[in-house]
DSSP file (Angstrom, degrees, kcal/mol; ACC not computed):
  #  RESIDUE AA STRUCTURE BP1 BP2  ACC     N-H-->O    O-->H-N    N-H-->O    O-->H-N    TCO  KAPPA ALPHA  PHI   PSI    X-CA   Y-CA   Z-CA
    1    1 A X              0   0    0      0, 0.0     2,-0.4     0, 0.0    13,-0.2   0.000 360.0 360.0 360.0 142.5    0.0    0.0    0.0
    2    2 A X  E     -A   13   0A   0     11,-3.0    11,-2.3     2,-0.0     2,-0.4  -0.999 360.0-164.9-131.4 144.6    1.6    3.6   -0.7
    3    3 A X  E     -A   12   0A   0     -2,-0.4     2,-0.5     9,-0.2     9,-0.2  -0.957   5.0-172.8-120.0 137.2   -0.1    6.6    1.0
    4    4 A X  E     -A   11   0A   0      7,-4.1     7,-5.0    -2,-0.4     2,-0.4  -0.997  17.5-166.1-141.9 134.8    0.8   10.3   -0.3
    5    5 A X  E     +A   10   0A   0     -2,-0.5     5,-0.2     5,-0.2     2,-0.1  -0.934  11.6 178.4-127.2 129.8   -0.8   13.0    1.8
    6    6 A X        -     0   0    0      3,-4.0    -2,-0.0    -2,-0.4     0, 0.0  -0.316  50.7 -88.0-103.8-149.1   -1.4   16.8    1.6
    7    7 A X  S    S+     0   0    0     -2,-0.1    -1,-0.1     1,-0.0     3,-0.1   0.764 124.5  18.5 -78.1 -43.3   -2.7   19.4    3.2
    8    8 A X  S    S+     0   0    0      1,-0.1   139,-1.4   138,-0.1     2,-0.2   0.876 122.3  35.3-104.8 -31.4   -6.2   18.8    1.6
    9    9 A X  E     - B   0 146A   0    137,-0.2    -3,-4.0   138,-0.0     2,-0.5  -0.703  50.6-151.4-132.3 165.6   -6.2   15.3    0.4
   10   10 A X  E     -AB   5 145A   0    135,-1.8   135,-3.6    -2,-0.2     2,-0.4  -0.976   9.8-168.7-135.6 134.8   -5.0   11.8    0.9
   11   11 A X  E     -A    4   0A   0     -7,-5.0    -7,-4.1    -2,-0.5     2,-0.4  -0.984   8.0-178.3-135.3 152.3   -4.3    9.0   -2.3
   12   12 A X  E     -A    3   0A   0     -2,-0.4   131,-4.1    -9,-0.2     2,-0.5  -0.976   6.9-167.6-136.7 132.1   -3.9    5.6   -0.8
   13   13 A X  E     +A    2   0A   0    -11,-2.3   -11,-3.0    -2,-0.4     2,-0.3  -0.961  20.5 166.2-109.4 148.3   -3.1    3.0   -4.0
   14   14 A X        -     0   0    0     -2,-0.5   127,-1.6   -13,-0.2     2,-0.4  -0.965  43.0 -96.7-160.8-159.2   -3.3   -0.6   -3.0
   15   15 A X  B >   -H  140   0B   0     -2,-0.3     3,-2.3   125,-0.3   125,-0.2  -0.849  37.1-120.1-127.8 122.2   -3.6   -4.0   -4.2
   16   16 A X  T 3  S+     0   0    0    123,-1.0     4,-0.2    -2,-0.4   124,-0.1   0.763 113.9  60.1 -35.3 -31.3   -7.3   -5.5   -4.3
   17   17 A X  T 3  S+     0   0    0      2,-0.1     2,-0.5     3,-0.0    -1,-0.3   0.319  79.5 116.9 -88.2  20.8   -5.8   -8.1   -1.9
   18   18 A X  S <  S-     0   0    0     -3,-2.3     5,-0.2     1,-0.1    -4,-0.0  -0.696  84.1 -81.1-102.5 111.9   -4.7   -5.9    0.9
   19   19 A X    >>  -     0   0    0     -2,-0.5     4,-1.7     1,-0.2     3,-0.5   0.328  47.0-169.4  25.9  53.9   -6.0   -5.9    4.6
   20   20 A X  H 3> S+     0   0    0      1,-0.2     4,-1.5    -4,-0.2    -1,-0.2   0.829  81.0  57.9 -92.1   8.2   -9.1   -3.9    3.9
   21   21 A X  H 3> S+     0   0    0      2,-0.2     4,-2.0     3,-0.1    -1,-0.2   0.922 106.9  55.4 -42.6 -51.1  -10.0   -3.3    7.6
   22   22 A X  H <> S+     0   0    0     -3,-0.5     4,-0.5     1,-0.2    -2,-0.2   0.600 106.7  46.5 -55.8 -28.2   -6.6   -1.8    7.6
   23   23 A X  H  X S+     0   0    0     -4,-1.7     4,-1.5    -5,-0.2    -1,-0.2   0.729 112.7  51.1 -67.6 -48.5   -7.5    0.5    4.8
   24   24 A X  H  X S+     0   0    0     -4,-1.5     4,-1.6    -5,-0.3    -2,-0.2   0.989 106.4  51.3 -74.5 -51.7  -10.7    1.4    6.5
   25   25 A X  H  X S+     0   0    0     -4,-2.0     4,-1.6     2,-0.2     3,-0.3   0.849 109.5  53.5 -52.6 -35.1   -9.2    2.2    9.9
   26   26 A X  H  X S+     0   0    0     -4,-0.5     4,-1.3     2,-0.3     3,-0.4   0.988 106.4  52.3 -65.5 -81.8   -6.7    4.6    8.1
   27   27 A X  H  X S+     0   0    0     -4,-1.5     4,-1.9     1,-0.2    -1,-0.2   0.457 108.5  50.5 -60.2   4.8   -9.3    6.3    6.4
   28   28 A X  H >< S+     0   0    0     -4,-1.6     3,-0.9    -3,-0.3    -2,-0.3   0.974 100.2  56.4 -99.8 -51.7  -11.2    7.0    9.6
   29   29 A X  H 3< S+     0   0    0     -4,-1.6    -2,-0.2    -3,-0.4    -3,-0.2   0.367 114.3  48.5 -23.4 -34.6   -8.6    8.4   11.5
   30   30 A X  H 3< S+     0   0    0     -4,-1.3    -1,-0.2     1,-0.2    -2,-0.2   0.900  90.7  77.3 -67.3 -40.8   -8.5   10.9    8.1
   31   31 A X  S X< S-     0   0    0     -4,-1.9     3,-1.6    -3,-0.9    -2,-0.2   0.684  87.2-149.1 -38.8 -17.0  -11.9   11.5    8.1
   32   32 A X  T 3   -     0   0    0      1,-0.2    -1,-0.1    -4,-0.2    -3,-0.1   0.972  63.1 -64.9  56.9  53.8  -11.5   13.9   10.9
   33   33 A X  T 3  S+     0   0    0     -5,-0.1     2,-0.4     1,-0.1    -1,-0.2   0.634  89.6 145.9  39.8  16.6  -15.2   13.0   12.3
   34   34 A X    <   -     0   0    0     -3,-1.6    -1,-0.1     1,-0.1    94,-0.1  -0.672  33.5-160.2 -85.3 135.3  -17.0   14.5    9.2
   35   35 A X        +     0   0    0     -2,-0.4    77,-2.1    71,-0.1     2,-0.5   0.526  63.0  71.5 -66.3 -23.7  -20.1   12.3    8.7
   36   36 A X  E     -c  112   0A   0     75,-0.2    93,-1.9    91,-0.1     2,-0.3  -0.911  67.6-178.4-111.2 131.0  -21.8   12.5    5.1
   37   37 A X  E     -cd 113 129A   0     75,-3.0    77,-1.8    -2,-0.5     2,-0.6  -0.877  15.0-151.7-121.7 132.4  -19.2   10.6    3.1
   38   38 A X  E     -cd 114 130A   0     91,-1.3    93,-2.0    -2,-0.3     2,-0.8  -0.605   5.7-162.9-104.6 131.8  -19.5   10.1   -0.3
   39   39 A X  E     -cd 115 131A   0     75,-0.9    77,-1.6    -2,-0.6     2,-0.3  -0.770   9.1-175.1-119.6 103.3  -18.0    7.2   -2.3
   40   40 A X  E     + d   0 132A   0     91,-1.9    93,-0.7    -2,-0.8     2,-0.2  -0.816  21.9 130.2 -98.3 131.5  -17.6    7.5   -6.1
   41   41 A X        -     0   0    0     -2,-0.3     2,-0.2    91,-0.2    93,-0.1  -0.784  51.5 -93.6-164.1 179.2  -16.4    4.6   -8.4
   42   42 A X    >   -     0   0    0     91,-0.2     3,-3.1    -2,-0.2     5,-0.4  -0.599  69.4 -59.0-108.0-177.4  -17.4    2.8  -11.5
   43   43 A X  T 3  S+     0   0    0      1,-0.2    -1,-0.2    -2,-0.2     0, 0.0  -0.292 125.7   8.1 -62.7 125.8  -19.3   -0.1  -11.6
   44   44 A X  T 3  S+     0   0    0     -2,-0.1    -1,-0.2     1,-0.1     0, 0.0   0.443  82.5 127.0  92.5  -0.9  -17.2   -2.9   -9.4
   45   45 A X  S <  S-     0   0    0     -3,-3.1    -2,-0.1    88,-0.1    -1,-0.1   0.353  82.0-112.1 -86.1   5.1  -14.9   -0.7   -8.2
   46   46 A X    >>  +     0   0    0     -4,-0.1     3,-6.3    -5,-0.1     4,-1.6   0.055  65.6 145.0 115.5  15.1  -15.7   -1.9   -5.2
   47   47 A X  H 3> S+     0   0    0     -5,-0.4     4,-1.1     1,-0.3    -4,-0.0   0.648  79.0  52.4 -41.0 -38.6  -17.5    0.8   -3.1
   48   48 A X  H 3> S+     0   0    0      2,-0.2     4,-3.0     3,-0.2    -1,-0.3   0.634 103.5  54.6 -41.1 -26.9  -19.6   -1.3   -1.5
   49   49 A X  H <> S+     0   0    0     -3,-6.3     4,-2.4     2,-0.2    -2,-0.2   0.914 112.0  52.7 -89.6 -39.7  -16.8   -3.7   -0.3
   50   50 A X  H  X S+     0   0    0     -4,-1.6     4,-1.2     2,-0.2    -1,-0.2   0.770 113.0  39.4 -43.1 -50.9  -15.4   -0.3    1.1
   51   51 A X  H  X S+     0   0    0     -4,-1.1     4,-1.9    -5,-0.3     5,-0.2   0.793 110.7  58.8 -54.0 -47.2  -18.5    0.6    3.0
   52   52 A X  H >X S+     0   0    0     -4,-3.0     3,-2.5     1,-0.2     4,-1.4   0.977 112.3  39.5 -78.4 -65.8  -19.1   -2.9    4.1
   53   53 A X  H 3X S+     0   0    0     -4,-2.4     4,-1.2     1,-0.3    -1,-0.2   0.604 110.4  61.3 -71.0   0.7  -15.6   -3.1    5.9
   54   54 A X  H 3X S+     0   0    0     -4,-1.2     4,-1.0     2,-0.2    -1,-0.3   0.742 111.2  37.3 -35.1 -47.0  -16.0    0.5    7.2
   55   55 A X  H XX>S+     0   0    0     -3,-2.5     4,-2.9    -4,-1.9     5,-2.1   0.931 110.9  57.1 -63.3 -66.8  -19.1   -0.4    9.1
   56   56 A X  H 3<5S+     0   0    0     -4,-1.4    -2,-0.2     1,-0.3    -1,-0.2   0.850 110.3  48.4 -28.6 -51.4  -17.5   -3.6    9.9
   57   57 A X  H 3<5S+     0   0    0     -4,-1.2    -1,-0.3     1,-0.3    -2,-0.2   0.788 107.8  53.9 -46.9 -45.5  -14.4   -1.0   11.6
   58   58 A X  H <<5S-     0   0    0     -3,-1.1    -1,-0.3    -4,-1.0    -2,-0.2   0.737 133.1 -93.1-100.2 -25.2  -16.7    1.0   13.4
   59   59 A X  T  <5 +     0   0    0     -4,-2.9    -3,-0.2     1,-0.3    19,-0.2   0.390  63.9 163.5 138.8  18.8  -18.4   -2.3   15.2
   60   60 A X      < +     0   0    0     -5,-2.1    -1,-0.3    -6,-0.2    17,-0.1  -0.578  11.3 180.0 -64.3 136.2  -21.2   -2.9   12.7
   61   61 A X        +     0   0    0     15,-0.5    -1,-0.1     2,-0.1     3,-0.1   0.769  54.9  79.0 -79.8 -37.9  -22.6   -6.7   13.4
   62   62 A X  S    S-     0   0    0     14,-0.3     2,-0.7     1,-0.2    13,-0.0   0.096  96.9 -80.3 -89.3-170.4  -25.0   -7.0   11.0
   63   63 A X        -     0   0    0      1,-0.0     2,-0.8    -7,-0.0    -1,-0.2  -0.772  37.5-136.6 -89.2 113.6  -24.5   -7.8    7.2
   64   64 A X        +     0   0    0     -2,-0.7     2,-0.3    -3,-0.1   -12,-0.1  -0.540  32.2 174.6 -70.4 119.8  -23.6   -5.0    5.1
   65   65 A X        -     0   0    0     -2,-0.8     2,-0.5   -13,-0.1     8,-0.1  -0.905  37.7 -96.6-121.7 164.6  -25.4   -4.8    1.6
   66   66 A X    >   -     0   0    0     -2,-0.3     3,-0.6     1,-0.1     2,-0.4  -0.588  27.6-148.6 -66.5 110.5  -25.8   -2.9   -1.1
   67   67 A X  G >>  +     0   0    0     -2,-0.5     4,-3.5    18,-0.4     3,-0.9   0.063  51.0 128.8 -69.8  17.8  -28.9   -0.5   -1.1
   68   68 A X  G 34 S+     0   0    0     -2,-0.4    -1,-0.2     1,-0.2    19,-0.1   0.931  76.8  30.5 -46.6 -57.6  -29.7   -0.4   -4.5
   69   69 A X  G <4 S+     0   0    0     -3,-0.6    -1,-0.2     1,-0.2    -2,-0.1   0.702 128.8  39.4 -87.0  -7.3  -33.1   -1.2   -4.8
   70   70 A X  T <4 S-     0   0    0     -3,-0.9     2,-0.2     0, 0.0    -2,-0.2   0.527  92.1-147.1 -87.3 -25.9  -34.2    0.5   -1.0
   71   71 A X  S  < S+     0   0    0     -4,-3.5    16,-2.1    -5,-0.1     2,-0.3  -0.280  76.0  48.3  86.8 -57.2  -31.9    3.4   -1.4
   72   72 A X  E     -E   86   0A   0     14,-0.2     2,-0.4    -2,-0.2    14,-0.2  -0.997  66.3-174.7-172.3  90.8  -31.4    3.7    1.6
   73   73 A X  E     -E   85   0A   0     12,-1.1    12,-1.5    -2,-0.3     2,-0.4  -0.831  21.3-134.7-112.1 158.6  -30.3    0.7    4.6
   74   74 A X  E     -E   84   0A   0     -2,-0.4     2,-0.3    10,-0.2    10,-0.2  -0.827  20.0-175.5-103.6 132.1  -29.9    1.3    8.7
   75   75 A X  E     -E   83   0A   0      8,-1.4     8,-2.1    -2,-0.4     2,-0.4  -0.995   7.2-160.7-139.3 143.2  -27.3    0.1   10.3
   76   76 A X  E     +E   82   0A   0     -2,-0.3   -15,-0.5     6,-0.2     2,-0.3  -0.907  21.4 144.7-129.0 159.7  -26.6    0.2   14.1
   77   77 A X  E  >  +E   81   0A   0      4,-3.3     4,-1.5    -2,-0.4   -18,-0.1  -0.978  61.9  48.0-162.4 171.9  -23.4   -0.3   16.2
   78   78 A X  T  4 S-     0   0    0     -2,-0.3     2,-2.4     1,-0.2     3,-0.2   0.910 115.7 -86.4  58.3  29.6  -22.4    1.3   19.3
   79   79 A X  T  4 S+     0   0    0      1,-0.3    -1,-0.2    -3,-0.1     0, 0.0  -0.517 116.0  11.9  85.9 -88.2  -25.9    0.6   21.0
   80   80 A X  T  4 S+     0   0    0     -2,-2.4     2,-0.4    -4,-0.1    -1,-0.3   0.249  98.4  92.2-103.8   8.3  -27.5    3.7   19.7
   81   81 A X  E  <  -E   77   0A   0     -4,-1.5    -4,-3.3    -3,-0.2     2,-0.2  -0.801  59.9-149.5-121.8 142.1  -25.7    5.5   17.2
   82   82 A X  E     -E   76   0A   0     -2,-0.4    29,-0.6    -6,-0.3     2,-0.4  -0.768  15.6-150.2-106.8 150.8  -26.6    4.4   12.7
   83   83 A X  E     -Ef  75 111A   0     -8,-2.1    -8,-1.4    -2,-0.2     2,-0.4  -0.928  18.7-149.1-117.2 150.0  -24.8    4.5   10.1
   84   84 A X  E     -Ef  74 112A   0     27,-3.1    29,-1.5    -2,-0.4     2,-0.4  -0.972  11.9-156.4-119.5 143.0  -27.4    5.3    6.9
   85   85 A X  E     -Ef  73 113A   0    -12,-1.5   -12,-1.1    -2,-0.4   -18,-0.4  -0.749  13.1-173.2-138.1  92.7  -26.2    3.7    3.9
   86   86 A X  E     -Ef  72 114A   0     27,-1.9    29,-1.6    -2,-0.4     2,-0.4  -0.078  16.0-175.4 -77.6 150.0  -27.3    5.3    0.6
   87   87 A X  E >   - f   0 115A   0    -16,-2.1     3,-0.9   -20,-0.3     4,-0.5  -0.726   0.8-177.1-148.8 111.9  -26.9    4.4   -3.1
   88   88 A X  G >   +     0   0    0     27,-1.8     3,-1.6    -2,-0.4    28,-0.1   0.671  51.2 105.5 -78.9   2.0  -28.2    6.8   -5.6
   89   89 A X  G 3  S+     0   0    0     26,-0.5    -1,-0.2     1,-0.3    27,-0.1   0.440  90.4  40.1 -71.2  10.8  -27.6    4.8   -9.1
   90   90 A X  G <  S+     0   0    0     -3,-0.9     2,-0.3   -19,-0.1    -1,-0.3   0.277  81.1 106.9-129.7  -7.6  -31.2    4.2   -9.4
   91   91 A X    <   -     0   0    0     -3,-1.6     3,-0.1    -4,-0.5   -20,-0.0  -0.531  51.6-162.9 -87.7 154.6  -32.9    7.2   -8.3
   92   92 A X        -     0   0    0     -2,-0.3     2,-0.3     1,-0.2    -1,-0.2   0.918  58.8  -9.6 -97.8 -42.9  -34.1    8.5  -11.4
   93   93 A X  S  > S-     0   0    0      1,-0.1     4,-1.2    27,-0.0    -1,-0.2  -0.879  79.1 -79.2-164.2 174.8  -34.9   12.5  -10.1
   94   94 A X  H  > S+     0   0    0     -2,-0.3     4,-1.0     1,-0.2     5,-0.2   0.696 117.3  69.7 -68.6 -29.4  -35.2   15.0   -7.2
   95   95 A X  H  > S+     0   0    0      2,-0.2     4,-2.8     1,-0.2     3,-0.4   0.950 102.0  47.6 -40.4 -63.6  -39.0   13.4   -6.4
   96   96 A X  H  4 S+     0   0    0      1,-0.2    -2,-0.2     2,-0.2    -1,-0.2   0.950 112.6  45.0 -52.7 -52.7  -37.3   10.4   -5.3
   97   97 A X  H ><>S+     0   0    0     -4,-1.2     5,-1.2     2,-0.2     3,-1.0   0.777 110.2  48.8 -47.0 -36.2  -34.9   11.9   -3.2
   98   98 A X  H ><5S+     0   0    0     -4,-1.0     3,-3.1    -3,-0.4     2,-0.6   0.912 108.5  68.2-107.9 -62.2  -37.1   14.5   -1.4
   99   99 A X  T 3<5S+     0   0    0     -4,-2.8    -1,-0.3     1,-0.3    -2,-0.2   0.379 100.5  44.3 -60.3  21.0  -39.5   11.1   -0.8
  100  100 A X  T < 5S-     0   0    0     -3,-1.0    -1,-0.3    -2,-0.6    -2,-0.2   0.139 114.0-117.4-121.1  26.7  -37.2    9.5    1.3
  101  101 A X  T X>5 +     0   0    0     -3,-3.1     3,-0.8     3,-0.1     4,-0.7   0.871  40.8 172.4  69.0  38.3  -36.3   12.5    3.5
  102  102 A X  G >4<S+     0   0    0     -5,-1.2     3,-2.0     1,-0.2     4,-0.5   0.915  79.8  65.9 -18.1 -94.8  -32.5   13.0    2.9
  103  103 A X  G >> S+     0   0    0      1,-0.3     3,-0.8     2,-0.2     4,-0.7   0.640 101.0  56.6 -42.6 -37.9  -32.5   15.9    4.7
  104  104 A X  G <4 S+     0   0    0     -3,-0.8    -1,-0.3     1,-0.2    -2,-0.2   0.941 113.8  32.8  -3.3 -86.5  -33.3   13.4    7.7
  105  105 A X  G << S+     0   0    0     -3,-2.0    -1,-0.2    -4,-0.7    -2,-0.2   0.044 115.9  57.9 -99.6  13.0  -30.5   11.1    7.6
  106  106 A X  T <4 S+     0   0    0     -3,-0.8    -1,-0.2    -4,-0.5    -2,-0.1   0.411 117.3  34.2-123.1 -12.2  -27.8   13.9    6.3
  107  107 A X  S  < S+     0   0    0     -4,-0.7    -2,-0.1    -5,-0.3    -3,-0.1   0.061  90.9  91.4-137.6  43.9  -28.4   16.1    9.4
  108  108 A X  S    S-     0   0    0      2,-0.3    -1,-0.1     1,-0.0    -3,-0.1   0.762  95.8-120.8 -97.7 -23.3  -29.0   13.7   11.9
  109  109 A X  S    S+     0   0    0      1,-0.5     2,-0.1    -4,-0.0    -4,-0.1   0.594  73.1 123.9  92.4  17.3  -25.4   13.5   12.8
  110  110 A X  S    S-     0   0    0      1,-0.1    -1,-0.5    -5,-0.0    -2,-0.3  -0.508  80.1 -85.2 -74.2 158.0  -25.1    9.7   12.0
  111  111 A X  E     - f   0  83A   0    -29,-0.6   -27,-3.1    -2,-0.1     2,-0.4  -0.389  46.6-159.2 -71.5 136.9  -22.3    8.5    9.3
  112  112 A X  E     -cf  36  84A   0    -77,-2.1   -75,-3.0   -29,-0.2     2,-0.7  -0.986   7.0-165.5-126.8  96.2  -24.2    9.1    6.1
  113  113 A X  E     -cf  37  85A   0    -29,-1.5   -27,-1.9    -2,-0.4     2,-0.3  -0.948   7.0-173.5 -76.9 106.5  -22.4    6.7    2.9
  114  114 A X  E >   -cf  38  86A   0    -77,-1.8     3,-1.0    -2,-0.7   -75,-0.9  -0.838   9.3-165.1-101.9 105.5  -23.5    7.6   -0.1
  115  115 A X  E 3  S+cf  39  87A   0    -29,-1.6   -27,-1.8    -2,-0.3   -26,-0.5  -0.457  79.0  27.9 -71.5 127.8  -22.5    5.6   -3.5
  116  116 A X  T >  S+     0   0    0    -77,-1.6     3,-1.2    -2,-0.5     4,-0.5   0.846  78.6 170.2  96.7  25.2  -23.0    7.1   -6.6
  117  117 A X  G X   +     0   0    0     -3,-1.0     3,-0.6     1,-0.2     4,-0.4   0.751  59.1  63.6 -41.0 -39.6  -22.6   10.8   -5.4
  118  118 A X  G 3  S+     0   0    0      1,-0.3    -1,-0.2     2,-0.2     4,-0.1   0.450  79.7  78.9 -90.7   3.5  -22.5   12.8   -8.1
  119  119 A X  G <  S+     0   0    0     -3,-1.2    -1,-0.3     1,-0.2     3,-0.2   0.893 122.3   9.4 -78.9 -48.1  -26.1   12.2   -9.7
  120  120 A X  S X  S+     0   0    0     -3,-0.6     3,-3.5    -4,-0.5     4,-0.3   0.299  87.6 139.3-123.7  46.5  -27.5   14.5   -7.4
  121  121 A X  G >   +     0   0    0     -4,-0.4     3,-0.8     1,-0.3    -1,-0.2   0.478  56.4  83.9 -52.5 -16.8  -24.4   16.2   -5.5
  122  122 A X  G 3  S+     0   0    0     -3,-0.2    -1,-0.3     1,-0.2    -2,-0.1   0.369  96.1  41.1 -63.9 -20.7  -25.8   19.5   -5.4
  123  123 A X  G <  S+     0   0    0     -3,-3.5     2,-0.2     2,-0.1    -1,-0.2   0.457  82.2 108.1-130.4  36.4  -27.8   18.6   -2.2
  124  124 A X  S <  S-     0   0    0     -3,-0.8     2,-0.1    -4,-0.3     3,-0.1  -0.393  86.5 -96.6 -80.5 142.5  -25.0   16.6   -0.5
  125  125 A X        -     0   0    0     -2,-0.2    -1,-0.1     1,-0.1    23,-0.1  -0.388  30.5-114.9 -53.0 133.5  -23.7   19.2    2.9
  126  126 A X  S    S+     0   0    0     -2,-0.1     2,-0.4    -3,-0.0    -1,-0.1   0.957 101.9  73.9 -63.8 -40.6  -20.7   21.3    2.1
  127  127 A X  S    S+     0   0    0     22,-0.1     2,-0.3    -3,-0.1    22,-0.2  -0.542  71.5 118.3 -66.4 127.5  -18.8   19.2    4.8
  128  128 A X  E     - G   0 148A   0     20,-3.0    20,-1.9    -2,-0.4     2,-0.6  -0.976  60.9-101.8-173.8 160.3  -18.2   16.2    3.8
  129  129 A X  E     -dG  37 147A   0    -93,-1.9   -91,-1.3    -2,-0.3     2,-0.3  -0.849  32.8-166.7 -77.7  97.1  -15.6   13.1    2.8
  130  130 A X  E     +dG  38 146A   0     16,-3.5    16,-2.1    -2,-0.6     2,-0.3  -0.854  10.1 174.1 -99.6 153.1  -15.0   12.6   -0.6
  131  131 A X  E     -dG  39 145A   0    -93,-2.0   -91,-1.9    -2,-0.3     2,-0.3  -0.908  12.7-157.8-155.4 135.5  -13.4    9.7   -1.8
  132  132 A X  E     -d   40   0A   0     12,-2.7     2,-0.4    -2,-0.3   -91,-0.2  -0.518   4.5-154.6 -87.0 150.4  -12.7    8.3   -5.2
  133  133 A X        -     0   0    0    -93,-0.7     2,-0.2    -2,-0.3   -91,-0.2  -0.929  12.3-178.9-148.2 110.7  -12.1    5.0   -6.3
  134  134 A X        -     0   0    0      8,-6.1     2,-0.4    -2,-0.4     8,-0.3  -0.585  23.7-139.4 -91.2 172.0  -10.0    4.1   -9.7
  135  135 A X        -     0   0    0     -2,-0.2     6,-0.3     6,-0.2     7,-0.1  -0.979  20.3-144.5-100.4 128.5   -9.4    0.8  -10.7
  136  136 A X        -     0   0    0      4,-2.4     3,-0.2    -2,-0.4     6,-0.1  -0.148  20.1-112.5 -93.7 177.8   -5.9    0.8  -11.9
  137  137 A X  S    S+     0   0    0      1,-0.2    -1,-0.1     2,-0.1     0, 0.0   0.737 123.2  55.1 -85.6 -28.2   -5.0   -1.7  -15.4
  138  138 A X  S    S-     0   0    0      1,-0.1    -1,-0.2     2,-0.1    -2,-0.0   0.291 125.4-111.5 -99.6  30.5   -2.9   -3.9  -13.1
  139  139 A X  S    S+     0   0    0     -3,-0.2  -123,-1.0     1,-0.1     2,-0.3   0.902  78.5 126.4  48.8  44.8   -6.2   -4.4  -10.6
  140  140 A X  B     -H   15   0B   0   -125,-0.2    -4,-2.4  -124,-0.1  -125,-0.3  -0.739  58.2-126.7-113.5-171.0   -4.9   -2.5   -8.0
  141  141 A X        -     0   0    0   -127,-1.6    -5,-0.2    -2,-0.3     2,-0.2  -0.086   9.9-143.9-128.8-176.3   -7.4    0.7   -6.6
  142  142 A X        -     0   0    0     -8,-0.3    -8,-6.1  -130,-0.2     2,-0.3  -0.572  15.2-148.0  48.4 104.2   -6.4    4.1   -6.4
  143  143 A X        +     0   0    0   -131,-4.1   -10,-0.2    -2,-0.2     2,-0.1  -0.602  16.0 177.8 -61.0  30.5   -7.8    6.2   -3.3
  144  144 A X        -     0   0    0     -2,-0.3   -12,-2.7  -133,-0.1     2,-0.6  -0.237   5.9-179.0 -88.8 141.0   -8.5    9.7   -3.3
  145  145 A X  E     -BG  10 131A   0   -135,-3.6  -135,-1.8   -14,-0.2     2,-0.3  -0.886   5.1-174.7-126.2 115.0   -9.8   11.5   -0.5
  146  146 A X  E     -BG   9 130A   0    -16,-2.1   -16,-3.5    -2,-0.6     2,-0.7  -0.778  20.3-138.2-114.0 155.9  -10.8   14.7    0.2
  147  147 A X  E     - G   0 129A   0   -139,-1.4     2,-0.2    -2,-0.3   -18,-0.2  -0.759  28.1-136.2-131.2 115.2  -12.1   17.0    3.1
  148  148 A X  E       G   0 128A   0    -20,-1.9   -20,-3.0    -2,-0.7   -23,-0.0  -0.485 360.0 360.0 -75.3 130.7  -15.0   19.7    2.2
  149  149 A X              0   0    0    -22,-0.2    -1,-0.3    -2,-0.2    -2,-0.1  -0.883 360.0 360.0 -63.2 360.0  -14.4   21.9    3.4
């Protein structure tokens, strides 16, 4: 794994076989407590698998999945405290969104995952985690992460 860090951002490459608990605890210790993160990839690029062992990091028990077809799953860990875990690649328009109360789950002041940010990104909080996900030609990932502001 190689990490190069600035002042605003962090790019983590590693190898699809890598410790990704270890990966997750490193980017929560960057996050700096911000809550909404957003995770952008192409299809397979494994953003879910990222999410699932993020939860997994923070003490989630239950089985992480993909929200495609809810939007929207609950997750609890730490007794009381959720994690909301969003996937916008199916909502078609701003109706959909505004019907399942975003504004809810992005200022409740639970960790907010969203996949597929950028379809409607315009009503994501200006604080926030961004983090990109390449797939490299030799199948290793490429990280980038930023923190808004």
């Amino acid at each position: 794994m190689y990490i190069f860090t600035s002042k605003y951002n962090k790019i983590i490459i590693y190898n699809k076989l890598i410790n990704l608990l270890e990966l997750s605890n490193i980017i929560i210790k960057y996050s700096k407590n911000i809550k909404i993160w957003l995770i952008n990839g192409s299809l397979g690029s494994g953003k879910t698998t990222l999410i699932s062992n993020i939860c997994k990091q923070l003490g989630v028990k239950s089985i992480i999945n993909s929200p495609t077809y809810s939007y929207v799953n609950e997750y609890k860990y730490n007794k009381f405290k959720k994690i909301y875990h969003f996937d916008f690649y199916r909502i078609k328009n701003y109706n959909d969104i505004f019907n399942i109360d975003y504004e809810y789950y992005f200022y409740s002041g639970n960790y907010c995952f969203i996949e597929w940010p950028l379809r409607f990104y315009n009503i994501i909080p200006d604080k926030h985690l961004f983090i990109n996900i390449k797939v490299n030609l030799n199948n290793t990932r490429t990280l980038k992460i930023n923190l808004f502001p």
